[in-house]
Residue frames relative to the residue before (quaternion, step in Angstrom):
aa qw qx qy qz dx dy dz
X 1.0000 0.0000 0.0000 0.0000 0.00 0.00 0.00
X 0.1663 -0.8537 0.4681 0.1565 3.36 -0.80 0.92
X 0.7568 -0.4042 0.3515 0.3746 3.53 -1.76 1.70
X 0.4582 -0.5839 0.6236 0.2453 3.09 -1.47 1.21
X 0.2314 -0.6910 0.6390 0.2463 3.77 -1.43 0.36
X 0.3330 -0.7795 0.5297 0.0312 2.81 -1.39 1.34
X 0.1491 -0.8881 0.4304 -0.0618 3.25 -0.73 1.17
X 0.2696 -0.7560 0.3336 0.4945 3.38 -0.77 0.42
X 0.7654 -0.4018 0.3045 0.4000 3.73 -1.30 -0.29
X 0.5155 0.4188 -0.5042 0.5520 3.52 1.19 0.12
X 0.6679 0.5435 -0.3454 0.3731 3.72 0.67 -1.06
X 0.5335 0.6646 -0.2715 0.4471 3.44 1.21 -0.79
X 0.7076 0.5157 -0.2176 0.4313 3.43 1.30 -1.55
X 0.5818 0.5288 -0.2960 0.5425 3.54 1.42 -1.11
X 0.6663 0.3840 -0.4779 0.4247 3.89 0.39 -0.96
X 0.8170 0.3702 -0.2668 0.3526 3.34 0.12 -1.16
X 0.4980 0.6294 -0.4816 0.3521 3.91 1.20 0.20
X 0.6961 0.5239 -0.2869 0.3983 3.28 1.36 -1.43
X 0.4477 0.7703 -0.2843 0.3541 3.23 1.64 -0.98
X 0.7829 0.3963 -0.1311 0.4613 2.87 0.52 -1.76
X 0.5112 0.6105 -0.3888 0.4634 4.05 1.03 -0.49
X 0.7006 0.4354 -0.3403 0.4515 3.64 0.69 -0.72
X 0.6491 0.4120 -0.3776 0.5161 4.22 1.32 0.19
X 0.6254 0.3585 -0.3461 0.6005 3.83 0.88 0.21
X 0.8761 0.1064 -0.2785 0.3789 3.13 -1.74 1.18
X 0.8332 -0.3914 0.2555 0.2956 3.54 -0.69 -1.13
X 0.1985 0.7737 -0.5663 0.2032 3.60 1.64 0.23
X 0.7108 0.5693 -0.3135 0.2690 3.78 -0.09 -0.97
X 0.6519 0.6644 -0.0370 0.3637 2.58 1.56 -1.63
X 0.7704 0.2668 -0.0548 0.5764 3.10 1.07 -1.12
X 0.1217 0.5106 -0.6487 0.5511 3.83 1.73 1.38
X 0.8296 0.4453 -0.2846 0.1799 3.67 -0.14 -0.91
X 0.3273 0.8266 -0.1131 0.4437 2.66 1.81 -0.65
X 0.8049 0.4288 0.0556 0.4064 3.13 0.09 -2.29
X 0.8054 0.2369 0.0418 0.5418 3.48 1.82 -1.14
X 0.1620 -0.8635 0.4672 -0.0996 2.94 0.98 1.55
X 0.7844 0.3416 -0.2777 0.4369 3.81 0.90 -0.63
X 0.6260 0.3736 -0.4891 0.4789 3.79 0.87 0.82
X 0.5975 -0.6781 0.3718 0.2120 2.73 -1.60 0.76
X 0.6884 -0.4261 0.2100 0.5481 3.55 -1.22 0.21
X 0.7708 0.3312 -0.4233 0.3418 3.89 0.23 -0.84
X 0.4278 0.7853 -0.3404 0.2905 3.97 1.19 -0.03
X 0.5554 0.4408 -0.1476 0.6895 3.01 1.89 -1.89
X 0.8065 0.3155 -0.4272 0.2598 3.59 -0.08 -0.45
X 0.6139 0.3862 -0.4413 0.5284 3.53 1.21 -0.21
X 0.3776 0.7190 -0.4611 0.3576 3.94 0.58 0.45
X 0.6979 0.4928 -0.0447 0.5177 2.60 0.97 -2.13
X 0.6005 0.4127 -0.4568 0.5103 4.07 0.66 -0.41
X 0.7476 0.5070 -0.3156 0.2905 3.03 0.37 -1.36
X 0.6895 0.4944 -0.3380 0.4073 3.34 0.98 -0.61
X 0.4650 0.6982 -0.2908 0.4600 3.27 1.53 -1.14
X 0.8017 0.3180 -0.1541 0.4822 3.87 -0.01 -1.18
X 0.6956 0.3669 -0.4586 0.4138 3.48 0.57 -0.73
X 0.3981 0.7039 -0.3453 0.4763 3.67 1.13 -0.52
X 0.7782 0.3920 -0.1029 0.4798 3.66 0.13 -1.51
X 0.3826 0.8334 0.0114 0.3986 3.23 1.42 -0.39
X 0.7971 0.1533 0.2840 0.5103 2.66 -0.02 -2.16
X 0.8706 0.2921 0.0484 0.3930 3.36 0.25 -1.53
X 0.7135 0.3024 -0.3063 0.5529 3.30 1.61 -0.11
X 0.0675 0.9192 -0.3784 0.0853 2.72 -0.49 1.70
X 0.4763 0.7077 -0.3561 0.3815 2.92 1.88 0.69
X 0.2867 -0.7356 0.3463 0.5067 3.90 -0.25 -0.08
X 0.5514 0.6792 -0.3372 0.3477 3.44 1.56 -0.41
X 0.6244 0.6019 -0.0678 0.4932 3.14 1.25 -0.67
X 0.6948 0.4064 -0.2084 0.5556 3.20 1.07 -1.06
X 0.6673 0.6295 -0.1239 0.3784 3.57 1.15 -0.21
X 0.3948 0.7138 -0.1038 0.5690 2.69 2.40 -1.40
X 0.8588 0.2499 0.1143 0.4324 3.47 0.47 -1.84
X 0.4270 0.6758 -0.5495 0.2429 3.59 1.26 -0.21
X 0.8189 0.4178 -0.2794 0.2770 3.67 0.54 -0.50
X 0.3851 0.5828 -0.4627 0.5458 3.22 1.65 0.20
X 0.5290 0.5664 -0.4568 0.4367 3.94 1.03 -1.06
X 0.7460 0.4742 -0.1968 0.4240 3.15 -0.14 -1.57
X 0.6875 0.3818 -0.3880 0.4806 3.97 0.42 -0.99
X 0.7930 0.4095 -0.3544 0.2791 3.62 0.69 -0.25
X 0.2320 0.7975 -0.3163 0.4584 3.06 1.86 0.01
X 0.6053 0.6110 -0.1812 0.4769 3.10 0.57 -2.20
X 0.8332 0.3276 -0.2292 0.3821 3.27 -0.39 -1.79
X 0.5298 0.4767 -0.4977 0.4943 4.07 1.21 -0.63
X 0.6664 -0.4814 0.4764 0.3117 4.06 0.01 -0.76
X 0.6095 0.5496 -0.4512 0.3506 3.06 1.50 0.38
X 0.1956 -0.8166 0.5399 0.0584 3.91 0.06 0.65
X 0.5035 -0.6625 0.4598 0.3100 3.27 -0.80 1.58
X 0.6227 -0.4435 0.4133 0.4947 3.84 -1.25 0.08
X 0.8984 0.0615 0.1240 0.4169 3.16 1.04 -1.46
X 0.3521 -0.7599 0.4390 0.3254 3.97 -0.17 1.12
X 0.6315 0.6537 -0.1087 0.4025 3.83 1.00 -1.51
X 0.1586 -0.7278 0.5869 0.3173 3.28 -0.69 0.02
């Protein structure tokens, strides 16, 4: 398992700004785009996979992660992953 990297808190802002650019507008969108020769369920497990390891990895503020947890999740949604539950 590889050593968390430690960063400072401006770095932290840059990881998790760029982070956070890939849940607003079209990043995902244009994966598909770029990869005209996989199929639809390929791009969408792409897209999770990138999506979580991303969220993961790269968001590493809590302010931030919070900011965006529901764009996470809404894009999730759109990939086919569906929370267990909508309701509390």
């Amino acid at each position: 398992m590889k050593k968390p990297v430690l960063c400072t808190r401006w770095q932290g802002y840059l990881i998790a700004s760029d982070e956070a650019s890939h849940f607003i507008r079209h990043f995902f969108s244009m994966w598909w785009y770029e990869n005209p020769n996989k199929d639809y369920q390929e791009l969408m497990q792409d897209n999770i996979r990138k999506a979580t390891k991303d969220w993961n990895k790269k968001m590493v503020l809590p302010e931030v992660r919070k900011a965006f947890e529901k764009r996470y999740k809404f894009l999730l949604e759109q990939r086919g992953q569906m929370p267990e539950r909508f309701l509390s």
